[in-house]
C-alpha positions in Angstrom: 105.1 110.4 113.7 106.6 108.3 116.7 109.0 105.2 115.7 108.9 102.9 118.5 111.6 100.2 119.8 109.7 96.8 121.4 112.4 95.2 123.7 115.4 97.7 124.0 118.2 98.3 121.7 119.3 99.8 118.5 119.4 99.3 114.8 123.3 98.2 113.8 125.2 100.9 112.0 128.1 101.1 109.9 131.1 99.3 111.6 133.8 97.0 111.0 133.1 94.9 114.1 130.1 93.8 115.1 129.4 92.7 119.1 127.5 89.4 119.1 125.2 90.6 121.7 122.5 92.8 120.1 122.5 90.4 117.4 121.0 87.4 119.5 118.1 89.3 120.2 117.1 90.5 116.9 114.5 87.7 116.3 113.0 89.0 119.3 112.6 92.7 118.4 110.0 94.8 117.3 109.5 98.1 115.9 106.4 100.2 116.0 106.3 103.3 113.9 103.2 105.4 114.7 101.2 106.8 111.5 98.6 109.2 110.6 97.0 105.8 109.0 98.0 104.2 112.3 100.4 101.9 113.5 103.1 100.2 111.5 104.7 97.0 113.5 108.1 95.9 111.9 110.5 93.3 112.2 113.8 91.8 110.8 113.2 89.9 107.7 114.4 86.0 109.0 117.0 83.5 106.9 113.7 81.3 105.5 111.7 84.4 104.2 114.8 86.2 102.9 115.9 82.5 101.0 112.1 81.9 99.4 111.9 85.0 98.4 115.2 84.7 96.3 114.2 81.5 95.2 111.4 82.9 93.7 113.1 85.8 92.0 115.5 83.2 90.7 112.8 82.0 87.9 114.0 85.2 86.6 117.4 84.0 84.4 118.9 87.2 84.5 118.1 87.6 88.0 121.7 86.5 89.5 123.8 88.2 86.6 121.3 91.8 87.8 122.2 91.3 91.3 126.0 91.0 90.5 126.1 93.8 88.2 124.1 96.0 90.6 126.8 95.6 93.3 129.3 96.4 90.5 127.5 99.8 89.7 126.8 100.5 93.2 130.2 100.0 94.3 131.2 102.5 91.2 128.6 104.8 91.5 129.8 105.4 95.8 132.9 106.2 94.7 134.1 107.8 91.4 130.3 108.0 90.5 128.7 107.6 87.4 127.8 108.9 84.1 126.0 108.1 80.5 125.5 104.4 80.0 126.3 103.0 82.7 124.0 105.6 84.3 121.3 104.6 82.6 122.0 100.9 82.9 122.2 101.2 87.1 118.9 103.0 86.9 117.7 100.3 84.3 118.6 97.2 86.6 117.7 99.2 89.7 113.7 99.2 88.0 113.8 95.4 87.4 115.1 94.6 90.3 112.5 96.9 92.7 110.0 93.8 93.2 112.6 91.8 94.2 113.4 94.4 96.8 109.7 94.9 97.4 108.3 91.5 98.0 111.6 91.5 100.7 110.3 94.5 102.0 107.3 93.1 102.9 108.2 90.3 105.0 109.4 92.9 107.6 105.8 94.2 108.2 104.1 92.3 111.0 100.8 94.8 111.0 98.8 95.6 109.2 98.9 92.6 107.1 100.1 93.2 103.8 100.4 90.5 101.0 100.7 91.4 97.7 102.6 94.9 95.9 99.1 96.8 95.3 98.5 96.4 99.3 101.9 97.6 100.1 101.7 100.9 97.8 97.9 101.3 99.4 100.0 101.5 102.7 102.7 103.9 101.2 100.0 106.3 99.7 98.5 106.5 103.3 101.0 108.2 104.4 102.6 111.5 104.9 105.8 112.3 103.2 107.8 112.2 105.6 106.3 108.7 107.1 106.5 107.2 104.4 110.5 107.8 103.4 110.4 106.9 107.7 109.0 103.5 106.9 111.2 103.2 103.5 113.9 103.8 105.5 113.6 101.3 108.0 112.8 98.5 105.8 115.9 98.8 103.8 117.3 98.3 107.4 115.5 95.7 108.3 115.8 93.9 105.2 119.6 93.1 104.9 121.2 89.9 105.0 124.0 91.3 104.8 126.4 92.5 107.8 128.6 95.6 108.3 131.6 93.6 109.7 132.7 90.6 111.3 131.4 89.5 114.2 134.5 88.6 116.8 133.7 86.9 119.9 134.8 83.4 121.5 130.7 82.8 122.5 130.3 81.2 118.8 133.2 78.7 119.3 132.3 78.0 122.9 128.6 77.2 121.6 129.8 75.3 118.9 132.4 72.7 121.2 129.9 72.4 123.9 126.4 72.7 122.3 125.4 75.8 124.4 122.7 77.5 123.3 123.2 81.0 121.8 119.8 82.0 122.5 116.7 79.8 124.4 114.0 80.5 122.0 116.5 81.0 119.0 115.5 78.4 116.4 115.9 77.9 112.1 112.7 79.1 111.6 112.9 82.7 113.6 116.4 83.0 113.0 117.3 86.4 111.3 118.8 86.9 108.3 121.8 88.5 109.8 122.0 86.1 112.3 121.9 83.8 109.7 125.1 85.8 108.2 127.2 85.7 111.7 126.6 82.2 112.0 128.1 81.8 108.5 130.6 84.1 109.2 131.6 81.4 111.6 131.4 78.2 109.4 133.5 80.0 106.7 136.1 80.8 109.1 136.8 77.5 110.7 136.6 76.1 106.7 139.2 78.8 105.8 141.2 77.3 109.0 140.7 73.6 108.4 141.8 74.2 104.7 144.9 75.4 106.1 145.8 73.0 108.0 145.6 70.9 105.2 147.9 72.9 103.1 150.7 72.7 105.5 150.4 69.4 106.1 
């Protein structure tokens, strides 16, 4: 099992600030992991796919309310850990909330075309053990809309003031979903500073 990079660089890890660079050519990137069922080509799930999907799982009405409480126990169960009940109810929310996390999975696989849940585990049970907590793995990388840090660089205000683009073929529609976050990250700071300056006026 070989896991391939296609255009040069490296899956973000854990850190508190983020360099703006790698992130403008995520949309860009592609990862090939080579299988005994043959070749797996990946990519990072964008802002539109990551949005439908949750639109979708919100015709669930305890959808929101699972999310938030899952971040509670997850949040308890890395520190102090957990036990009885609440145990039970992490593993209980985790189950109802693994097609969510599925059908997100799924939007990161480029080749071979897979479209529903049955195709997806057809895909899984093709593989060795060991390729197919690989490809696990890197989908729950390549999944997140979330980011590690904050992102701290003058390029995004420079872009902003004089319409410079971050990236030439960087649109909406390709746009990552954690490009997607340091963008926001951006627009939530300058609100945070206008409503300031409001404050003390």
């Amino acid at each position: 099992m070989d896991l391939i990079e296609i255009n040069s660089g490296d899956l973000p890890g854990d850190m508190r600030r983020i360099a703006l660079a790698p992130l403008l050519e995520q949309h860009r990137k592609r990862w090939m992991l080579r299988t005994c069922a043959g070749d797996v080509l990946l990519k990072r799930i964008t802002a539109l796919e990551a949005e439908q999907v949750t639109l979708d799982a919100m015709a669930d009405p305890d959808f929101v309310g699972m999310v938030e409480r899952a971040h509670v126990l997850s949040a308890k169960a890395a520190g102090p850990g957990l036990e009885g009940d609440e145990l039970r109810e992490y593993l209980e929310v985790g189950a109802r909330l693994a097609p969510f996390a599925k059908r997100i999975a799924l939007k990161c696989i480029v080749s071979p075309e897979v479209r529903s849940d049955e195709e997806y585990d057809v895909l899984l049970n093709a593989l060795s053990t060991d390729e197919r907590r690989a490809l696990e793995d890197l989908l729950r990388q390549l999944s997140r809309t979330d980011l590690d840090g904050e992102v701290t660089t003058s390029a995004l205000a420079l872009s902003e003031k004089y319409g410079i683009p971050l990236a030439p073929d960087l649109t909406v529609e390709n746009m990552t979903a954690q490009q997607s976050a340091a963008l926001s990250q951006r627009v939530s700071a300058e609100n945070d500073r206008l409503a300031a300056m409001l404050r003390r006026k």
